[in-house]
TIVO-2410 file (N, C-alpha, C; in nm, 3 decimals):
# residues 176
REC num residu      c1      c2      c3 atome chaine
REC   1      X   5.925  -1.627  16.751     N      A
REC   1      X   5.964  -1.721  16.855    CA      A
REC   1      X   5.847  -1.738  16.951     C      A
REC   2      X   5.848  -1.853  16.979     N      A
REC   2      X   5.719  -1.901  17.063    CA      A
REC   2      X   5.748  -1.861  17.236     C      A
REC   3      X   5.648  -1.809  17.284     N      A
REC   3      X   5.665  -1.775  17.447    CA      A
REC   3      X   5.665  -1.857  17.522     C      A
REC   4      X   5.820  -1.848  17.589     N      A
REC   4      X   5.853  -1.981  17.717    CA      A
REC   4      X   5.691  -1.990  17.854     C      A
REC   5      X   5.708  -2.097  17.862     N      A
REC   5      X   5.616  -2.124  17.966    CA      A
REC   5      X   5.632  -2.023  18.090     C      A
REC   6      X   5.586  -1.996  18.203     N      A
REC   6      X   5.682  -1.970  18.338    CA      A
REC   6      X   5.619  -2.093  18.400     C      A
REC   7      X   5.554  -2.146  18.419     N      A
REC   7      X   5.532  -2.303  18.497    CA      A
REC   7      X   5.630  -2.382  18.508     C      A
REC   8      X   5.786  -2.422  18.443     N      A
REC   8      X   5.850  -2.470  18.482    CA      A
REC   8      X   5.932  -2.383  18.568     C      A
REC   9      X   5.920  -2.299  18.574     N      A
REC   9      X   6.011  -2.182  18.656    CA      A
REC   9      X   5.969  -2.215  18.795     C      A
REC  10      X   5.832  -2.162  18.791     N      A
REC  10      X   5.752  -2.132  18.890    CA      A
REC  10      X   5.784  -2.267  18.991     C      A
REC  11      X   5.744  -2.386  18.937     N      A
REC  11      X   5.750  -2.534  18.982    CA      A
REC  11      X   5.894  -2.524  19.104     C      A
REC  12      X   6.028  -2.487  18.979     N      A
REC  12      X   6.136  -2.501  19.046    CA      A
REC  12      X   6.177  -2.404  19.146     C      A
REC  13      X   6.093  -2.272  19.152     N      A
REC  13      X   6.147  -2.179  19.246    CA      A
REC  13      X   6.054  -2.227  19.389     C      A
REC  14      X   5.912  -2.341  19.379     N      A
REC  14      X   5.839  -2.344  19.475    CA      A
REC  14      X   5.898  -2.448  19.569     C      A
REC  15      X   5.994  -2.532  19.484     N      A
REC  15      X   6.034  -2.639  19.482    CA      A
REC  15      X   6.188  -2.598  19.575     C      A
REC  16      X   6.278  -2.508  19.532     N      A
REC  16      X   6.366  -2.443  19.634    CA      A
REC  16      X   6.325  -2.368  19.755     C      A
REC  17      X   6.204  -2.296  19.730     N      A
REC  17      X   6.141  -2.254  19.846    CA      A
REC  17      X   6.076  -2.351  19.983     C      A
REC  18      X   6.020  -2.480  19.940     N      A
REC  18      X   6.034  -2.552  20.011    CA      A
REC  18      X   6.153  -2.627  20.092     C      A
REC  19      X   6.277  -2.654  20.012     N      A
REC  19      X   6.369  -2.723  20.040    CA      A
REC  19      X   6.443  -2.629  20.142     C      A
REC  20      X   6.432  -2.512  20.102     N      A
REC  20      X   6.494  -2.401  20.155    CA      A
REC  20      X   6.419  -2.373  20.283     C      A
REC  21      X   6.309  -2.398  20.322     N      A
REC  21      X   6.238  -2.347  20.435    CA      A
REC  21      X   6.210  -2.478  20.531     C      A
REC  22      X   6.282  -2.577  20.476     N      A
REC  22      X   6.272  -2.761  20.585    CA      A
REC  22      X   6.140  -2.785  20.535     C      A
REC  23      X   6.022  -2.774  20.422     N      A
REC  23      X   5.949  -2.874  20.453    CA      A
REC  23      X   5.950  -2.965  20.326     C      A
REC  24      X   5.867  -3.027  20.293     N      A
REC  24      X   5.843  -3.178  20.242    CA      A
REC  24      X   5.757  -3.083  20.052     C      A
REC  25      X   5.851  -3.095  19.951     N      A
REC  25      X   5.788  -3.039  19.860    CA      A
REC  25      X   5.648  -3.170  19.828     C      A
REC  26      X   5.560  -3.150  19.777     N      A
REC  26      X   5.502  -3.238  19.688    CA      A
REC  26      X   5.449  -3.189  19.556     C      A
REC  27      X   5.408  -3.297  19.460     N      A
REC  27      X   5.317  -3.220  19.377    CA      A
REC  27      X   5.205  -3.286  19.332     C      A
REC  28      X   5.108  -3.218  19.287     N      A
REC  28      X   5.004  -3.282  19.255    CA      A
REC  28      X   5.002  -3.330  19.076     C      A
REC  29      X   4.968  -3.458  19.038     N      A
REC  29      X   4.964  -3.477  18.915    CA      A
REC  29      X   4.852  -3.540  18.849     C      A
REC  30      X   4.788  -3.456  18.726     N      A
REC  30      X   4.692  -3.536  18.636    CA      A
REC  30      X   4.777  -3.623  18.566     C      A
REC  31      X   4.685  -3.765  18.552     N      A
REC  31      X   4.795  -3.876  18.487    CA      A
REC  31      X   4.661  -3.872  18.383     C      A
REC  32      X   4.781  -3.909  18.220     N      A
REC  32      X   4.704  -3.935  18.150    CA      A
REC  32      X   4.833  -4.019  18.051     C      A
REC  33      X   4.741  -4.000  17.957     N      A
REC  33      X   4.917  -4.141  17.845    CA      A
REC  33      X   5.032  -4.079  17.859     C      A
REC  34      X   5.074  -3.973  17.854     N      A
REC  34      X   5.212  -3.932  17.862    CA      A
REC  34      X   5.285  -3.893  18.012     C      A
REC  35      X   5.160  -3.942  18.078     N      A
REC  35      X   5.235  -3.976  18.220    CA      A
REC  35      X   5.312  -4.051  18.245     C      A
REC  36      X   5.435  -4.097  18.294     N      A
REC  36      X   5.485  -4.212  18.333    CA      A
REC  36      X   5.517  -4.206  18.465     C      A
REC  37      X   5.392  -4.274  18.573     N      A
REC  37      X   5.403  -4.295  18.738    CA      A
REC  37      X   5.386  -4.429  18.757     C      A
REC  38      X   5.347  -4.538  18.841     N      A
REC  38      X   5.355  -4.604  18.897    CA      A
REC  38      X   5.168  -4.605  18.882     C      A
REC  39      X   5.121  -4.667  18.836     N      A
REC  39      X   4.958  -4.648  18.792    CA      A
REC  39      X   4.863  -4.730  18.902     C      A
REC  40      X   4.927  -4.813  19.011     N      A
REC  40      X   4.871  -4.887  19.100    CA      A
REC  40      X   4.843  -4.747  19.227     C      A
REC  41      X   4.921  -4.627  19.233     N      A
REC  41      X   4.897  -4.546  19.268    CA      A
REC  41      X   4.811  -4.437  19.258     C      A
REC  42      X   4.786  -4.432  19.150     N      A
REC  42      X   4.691  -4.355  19.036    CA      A
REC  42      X   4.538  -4.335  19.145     C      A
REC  43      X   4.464  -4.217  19.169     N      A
REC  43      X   4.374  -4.229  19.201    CA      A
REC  43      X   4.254  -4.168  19.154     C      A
REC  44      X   4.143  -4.164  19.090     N      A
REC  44      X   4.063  -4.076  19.024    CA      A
REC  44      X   4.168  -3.944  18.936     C      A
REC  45      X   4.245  -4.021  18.859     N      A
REC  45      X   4.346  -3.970  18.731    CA      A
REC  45      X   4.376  -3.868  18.804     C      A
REC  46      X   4.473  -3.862  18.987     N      A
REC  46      X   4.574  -3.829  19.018    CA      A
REC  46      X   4.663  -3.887  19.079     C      A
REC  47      X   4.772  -3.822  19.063     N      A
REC  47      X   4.896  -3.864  19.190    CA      A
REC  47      X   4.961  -3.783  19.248     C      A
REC  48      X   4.988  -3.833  19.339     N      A
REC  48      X   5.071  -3.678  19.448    CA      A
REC  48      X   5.207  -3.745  19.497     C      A
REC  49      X   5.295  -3.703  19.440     N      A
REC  49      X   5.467  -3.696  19.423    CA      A
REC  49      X   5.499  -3.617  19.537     C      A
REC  50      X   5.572  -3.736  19.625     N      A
REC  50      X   5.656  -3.643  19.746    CA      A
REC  50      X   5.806  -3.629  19.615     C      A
REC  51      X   5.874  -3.467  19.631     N      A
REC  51      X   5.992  -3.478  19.545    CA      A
REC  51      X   6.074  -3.392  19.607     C      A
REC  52      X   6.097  -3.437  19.734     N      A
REC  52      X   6.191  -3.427  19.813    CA      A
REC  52      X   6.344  -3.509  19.767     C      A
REC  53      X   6.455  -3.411  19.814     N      A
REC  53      X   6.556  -3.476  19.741    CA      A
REC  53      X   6.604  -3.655  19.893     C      A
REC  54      X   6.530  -3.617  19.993     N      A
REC  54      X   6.567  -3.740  20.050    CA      A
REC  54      X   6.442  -3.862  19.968     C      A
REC  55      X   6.342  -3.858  19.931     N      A
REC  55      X   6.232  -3.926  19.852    CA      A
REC  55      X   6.237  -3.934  19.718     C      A
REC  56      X   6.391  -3.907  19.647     N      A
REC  56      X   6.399  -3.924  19.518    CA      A
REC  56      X   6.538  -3.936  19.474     C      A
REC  57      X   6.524  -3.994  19.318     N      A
REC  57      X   6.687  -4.014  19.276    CA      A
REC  57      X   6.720  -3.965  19.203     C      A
REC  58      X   6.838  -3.875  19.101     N      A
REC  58      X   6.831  -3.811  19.012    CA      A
REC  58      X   6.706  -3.754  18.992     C      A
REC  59      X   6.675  -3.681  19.010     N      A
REC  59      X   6.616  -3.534  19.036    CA      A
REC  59      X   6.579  -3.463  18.891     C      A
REC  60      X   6.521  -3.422  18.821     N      A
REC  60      X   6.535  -3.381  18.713    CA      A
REC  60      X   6.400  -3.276  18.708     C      A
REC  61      X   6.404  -3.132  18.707     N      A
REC  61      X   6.247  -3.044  18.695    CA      A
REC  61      X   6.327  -2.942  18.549     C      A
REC  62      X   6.358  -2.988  18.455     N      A
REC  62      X   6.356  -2.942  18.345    CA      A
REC  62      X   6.241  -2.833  18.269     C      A
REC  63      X   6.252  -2.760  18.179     N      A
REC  63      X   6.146  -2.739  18.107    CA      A
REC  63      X   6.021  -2.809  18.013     C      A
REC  64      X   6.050  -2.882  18.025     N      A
REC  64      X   5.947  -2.989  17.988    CA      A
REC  64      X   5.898  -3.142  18.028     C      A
REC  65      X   5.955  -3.167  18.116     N      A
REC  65      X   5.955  -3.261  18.222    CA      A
REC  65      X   6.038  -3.290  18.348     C      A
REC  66      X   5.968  -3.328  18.455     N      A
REC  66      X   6.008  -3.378  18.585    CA      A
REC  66      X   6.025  -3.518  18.600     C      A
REC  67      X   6.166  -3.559  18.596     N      A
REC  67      X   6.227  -3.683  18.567    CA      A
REC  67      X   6.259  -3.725  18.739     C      A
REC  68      X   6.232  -3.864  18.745     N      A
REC  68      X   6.330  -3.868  18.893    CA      A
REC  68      X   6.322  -4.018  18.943     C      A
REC  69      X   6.343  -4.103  18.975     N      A
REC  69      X   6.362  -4.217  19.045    CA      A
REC  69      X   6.308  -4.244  19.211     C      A
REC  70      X   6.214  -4.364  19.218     N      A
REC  70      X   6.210  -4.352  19.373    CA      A
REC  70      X   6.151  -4.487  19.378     C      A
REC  71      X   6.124  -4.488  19.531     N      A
REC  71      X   6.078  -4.619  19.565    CA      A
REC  71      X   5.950  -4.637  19.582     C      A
REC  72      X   5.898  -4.681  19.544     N      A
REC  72      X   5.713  -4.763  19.567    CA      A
REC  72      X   5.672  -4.860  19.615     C      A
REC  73      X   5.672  -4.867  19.743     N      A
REC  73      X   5.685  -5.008  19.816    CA      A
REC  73      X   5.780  -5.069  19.834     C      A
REC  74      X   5.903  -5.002  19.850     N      A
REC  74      X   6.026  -5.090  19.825    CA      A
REC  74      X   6.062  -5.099  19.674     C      A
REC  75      X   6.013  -5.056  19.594     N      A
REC  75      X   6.109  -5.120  19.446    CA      A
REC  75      X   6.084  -4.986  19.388     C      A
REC  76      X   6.213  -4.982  19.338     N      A
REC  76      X   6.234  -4.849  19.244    CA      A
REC  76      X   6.187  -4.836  19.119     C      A
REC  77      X   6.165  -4.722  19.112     N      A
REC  77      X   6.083  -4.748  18.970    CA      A
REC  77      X   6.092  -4.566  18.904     C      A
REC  78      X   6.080  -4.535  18.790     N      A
REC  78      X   6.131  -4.435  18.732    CA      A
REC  78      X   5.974  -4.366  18.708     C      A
REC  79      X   6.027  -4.220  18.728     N      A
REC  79      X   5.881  -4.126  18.680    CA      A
REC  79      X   5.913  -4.040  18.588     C      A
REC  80      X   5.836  -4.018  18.517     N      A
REC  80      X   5.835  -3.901  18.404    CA      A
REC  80      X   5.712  -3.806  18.414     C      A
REC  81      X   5.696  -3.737  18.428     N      A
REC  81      X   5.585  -3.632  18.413    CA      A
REC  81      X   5.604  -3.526  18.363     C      A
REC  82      X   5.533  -3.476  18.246     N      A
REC  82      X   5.504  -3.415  18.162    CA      A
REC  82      X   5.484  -3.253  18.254     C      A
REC  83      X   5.551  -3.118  18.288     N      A
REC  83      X   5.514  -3.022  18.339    CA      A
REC  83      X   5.423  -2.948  18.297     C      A
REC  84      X   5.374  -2.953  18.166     N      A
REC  84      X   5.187  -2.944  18.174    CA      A
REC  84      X   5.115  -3.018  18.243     C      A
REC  85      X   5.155  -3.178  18.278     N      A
REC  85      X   5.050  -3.223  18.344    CA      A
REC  85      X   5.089  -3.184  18.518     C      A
REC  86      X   5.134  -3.124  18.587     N      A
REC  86      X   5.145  -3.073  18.735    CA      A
REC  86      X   5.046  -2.971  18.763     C      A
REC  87      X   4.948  -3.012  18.831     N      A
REC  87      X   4.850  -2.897  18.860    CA      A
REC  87      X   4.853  -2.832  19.007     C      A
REC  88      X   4.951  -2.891  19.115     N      A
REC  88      X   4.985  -2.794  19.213    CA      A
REC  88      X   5.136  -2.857  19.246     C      A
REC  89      X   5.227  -2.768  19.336     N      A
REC  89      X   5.353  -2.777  19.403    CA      A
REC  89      X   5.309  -2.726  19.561     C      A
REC  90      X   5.343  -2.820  19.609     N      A
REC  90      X   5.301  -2.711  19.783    CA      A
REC  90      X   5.387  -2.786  19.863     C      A
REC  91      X   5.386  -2.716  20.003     N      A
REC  91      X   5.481  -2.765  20.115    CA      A
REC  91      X   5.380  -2.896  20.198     C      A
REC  92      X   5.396  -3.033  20.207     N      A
REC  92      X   5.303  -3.102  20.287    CA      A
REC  92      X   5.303  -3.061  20.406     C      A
REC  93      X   5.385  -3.024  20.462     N      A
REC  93      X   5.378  -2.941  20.632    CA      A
REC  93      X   5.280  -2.826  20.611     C      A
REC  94      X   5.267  -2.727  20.547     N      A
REC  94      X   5.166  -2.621  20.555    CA      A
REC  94      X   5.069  -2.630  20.442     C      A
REC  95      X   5.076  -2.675  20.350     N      A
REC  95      X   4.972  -2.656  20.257    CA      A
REC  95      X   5.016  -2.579  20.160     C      A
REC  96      X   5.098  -2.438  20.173     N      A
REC  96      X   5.146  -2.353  20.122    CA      A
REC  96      X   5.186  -2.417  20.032     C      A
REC  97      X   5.199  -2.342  19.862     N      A
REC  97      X   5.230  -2.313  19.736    CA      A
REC  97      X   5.152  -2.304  19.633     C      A
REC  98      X   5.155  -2.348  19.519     N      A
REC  98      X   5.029  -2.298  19.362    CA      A
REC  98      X   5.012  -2.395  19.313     C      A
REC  99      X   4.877  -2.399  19.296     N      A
REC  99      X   4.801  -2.489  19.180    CA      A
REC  99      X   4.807  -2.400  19.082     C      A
REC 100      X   4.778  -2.467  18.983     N      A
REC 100      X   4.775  -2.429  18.821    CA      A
REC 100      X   4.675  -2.478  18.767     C      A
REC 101      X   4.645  -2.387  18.641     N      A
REC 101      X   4.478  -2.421  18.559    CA      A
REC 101      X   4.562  -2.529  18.501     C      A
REC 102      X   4.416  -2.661  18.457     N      A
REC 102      X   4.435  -2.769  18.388    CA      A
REC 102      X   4.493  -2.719  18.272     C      A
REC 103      X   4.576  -2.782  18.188     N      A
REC 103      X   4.650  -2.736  18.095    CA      A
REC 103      X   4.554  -2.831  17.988     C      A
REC 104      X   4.502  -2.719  17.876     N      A
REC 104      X   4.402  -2.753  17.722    CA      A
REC 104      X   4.474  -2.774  17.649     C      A
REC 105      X   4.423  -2.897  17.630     N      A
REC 105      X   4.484  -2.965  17.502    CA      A
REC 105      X   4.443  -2.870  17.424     C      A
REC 106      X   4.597  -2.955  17.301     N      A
REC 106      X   4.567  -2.816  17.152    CA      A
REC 106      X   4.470  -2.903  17.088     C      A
REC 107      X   4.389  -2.862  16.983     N      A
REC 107      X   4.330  -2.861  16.933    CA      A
REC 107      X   4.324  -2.948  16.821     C      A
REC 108      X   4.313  -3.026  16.777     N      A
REC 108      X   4.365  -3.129  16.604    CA      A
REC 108      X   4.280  -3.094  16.523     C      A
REC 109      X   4.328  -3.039  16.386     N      A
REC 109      X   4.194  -3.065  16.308    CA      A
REC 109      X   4.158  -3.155  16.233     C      A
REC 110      X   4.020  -3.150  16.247     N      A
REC 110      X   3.944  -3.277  16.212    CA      A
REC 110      X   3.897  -3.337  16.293     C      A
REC 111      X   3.893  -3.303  16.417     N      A
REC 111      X   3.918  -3.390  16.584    CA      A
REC 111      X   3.750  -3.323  16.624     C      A
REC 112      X   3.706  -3.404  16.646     N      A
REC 112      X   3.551  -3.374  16.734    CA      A
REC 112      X   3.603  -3.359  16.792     C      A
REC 113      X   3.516  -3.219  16.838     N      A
REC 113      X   3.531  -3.104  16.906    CA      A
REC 113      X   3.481  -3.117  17.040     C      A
REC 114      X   3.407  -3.239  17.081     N      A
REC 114      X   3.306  -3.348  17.202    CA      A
REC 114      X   3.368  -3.442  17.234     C      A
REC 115      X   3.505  -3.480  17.173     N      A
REC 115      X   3.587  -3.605  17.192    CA      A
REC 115      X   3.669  -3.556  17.344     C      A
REC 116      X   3.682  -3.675  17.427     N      A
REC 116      X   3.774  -3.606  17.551    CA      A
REC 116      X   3.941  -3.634  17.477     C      A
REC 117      X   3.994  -3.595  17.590     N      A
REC 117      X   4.101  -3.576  17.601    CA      A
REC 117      X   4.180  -3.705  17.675     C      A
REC 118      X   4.337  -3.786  17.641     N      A
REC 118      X   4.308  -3.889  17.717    CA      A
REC 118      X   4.364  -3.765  17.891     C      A
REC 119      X   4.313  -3.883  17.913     N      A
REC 119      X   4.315  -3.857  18.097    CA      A
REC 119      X   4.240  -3.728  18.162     C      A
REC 120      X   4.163  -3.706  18.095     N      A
REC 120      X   4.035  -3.599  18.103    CA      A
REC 120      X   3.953  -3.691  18.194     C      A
REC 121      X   3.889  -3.562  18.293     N      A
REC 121      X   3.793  -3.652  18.384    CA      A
REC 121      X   3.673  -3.697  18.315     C      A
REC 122      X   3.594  -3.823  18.326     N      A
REC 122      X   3.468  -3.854  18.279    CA      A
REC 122      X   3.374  -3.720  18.374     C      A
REC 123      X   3.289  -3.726  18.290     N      A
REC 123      X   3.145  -3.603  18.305    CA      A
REC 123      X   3.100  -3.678  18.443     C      A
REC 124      X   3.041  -3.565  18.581     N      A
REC 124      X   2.996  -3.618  18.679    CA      A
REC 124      X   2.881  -3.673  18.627     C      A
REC 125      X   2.891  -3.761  18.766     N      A
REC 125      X   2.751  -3.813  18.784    CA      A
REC 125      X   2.600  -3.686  18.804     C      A
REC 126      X   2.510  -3.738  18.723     N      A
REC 126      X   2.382  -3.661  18.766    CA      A
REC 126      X   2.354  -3.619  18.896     C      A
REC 127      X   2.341  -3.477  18.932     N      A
REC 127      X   2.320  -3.446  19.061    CA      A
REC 127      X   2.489  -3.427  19.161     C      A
REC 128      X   2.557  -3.432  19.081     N      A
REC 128      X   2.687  -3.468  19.148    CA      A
REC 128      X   2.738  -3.319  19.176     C      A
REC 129      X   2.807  -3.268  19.256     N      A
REC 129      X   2.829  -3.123  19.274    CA      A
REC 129      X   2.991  -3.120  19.145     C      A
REC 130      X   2.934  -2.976  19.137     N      A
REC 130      X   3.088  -2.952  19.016    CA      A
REC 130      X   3.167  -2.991  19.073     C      A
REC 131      X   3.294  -2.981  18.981     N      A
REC 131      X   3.422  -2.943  19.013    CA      A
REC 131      X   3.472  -2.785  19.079     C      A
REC 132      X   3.579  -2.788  19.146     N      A
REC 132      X   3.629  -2.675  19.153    CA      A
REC 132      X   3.668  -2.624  19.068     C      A
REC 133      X   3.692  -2.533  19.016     N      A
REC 133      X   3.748  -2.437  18.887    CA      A
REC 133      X   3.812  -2.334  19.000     C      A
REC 134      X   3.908  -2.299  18.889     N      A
REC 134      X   4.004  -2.147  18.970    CA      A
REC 134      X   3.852  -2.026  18.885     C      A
REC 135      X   3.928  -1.911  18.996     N      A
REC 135      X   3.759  -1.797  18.938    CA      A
REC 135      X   3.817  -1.731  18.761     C      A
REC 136      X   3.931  -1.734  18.708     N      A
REC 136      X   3.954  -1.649  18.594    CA      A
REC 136      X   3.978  -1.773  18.504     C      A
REC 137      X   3.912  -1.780  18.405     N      A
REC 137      X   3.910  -1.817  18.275    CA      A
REC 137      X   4.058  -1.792  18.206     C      A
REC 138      X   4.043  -1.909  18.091     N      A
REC 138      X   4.162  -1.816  17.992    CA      A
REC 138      X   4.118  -1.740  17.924     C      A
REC 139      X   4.160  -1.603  17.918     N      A
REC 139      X   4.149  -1.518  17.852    CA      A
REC 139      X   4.034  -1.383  17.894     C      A
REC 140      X   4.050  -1.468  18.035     N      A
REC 140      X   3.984  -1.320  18.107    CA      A
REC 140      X   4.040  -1.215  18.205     C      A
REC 141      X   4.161  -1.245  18.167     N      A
REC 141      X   4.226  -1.176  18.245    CA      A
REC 141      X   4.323  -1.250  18.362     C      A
REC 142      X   4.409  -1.132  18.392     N      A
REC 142      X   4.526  -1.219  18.523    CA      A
REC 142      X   4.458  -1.278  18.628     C      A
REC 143      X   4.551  -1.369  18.679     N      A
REC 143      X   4.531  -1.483  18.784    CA      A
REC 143      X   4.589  -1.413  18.857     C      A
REC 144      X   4.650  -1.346  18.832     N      A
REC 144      X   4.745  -1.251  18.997    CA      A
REC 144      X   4.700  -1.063  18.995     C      A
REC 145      X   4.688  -1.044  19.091     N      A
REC 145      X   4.608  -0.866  19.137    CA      A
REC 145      X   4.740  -0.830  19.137     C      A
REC 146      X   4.746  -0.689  19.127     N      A
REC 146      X   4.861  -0.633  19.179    CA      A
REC 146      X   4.814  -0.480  19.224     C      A
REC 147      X   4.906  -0.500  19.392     N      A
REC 147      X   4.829  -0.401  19.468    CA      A
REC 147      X   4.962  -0.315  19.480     C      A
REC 148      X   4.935  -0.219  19.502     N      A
REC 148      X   5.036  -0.088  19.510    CA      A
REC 148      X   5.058  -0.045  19.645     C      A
REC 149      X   5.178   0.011  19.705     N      A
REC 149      X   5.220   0.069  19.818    CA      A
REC 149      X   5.128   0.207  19.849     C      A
REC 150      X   5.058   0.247  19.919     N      A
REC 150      X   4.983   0.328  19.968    CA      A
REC 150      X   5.076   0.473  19.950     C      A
REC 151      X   5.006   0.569  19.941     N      A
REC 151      X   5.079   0.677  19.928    CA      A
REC 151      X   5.154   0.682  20.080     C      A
REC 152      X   5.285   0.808  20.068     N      A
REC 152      X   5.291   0.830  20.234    CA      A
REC 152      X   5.206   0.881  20.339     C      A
REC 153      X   5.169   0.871  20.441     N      A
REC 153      X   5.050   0.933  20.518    CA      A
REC 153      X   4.951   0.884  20.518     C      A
REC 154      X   4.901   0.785  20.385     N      A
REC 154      X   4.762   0.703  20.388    CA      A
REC 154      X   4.776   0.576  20.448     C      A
REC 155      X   4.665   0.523  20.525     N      A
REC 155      X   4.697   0.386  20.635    CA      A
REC 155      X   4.699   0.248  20.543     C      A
REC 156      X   4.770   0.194  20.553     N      A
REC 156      X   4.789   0.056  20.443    CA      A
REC 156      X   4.672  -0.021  20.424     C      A
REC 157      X   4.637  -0.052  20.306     N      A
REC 157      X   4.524  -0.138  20.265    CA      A
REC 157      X   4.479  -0.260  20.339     C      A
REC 158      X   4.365  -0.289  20.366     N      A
REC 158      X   4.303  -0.374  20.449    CA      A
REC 158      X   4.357  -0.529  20.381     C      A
REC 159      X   4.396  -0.602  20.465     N      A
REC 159      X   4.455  -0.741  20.356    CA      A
REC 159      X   4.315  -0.833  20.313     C      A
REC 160      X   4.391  -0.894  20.236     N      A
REC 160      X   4.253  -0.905  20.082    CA      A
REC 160      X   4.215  -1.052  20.290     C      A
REC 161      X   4.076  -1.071  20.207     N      A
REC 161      X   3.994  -1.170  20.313    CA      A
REC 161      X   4.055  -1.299  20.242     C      A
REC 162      X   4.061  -1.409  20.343     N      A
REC 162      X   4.094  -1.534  20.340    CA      A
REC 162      X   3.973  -1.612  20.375     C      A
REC 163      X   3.979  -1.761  20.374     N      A
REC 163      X   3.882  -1.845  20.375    CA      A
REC 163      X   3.827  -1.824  20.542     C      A
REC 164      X   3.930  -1.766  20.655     N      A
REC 164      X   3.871  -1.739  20.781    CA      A
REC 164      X   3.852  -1.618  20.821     C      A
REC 165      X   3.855  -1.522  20.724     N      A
REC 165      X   3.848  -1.353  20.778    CA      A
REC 165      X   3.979  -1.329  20.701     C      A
REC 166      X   3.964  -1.170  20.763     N      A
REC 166      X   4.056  -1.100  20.712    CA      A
REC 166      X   4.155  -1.061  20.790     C      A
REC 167      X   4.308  -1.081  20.698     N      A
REC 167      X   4.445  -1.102  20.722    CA      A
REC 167      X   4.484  -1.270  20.710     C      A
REC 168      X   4.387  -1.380  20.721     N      A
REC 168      X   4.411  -1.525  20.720    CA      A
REC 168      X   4.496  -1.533  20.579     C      A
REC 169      X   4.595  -1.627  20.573     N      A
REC 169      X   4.679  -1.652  20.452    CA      A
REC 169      X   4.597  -1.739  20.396     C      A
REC 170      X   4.559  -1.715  20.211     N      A
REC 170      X   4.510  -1.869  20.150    CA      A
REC 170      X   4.610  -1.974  20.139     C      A
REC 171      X   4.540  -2.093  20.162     N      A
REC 171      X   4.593  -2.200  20.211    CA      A
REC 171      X   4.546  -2.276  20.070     C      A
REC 172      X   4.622  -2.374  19.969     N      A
REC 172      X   4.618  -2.475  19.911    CA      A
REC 172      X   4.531  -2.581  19.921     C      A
REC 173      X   4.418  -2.604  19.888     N      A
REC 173      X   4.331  -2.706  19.962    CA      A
REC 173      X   4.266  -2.773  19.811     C      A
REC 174      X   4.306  -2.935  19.847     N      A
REC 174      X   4.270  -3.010  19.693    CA      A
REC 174      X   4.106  -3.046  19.741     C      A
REC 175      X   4.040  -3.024  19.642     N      A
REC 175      X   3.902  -3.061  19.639    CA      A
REC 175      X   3.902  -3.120  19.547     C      A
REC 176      X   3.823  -3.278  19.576     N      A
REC 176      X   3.796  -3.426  19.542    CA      A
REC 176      X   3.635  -3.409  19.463     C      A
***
């Protein structure tokens, strides 16, 4: 038996955690052919989905897609997105929640191995600064640390450093 994702989990528990705490869920989306958004929206092959239940209609975060209805200028219009293609969930009031690694296409054989992917970014421009990348690879190991309760009597571990010092919470921040 093939191993369930946790990304649709994850999506829907970030997704109650917002609703649950008053703020504004959104998510971030790579659009590519099996996207179905509203493409006049589309910006450098993303979109960012308010999916708030007052900003949407039938509601749908399934295991394999996020179904839902809403308005775009006034006219309703239906979305489908593929939950491989969601690369963050966060609160728009704080920033707070998870991005996710770009999800790799499988593989075809016979398929140049140099061919993109559809809705793969084109190669920067010369001189152009990278992309962001998360720091762990696939297959180099966990994306999440796990720190242990200090013995009794020993003083609690210094909290890991944030983008402003240490104890600052990391904050969600999309880089363009």
């Amino acid at each position: 038996m093939a191993e369930i994702s946790t990304k649709p989990y994850l999506v829907r528990a970030l997704f109650d955690w917002c609703n649950d705490s008053g703020y504004t869920p959104y998510v971030a989306v790579a659009v590519g052919s099996n996207v179905v958004v509203p493409q006049e929206y589309v910006k450098d092959g993303e979109i960012v989905l308010n999916v708030s239940p007052l900003a949407t209609n039938r509601l749908s975060i399934g295991n394999e897609f996020l179904e839902f209805q809403a308005r775009f200028g006034g006219v309703p219009r239906e979305v489908r997105v593929p939950v491989e293609s969601i690369r963050a969930i966060y609160a728009r009031e704080t920033g707070q929640g998870m991005a996710f690694e770009a999800a790799t296409p499988a593989r075809v054989p016979g398929a140049a191995d140099d061919a993109p992917h559809p809705g793969a970014p084109a190669d920067p421009a010369p001189g152009a600064a990278p992309a962001a990348t998360p720091a762990a690879t696939p297959g180099a190991g966990p994306l999440l640390r796990v720190l242990q309760a200090p013995e009794p009597g020993e003083p609690p571990p210094e909290p890991p450093s944030g983008p402003g010092g240490p104890g600052e919470r990391p904050r969600l921040t999309r880089v363009k």
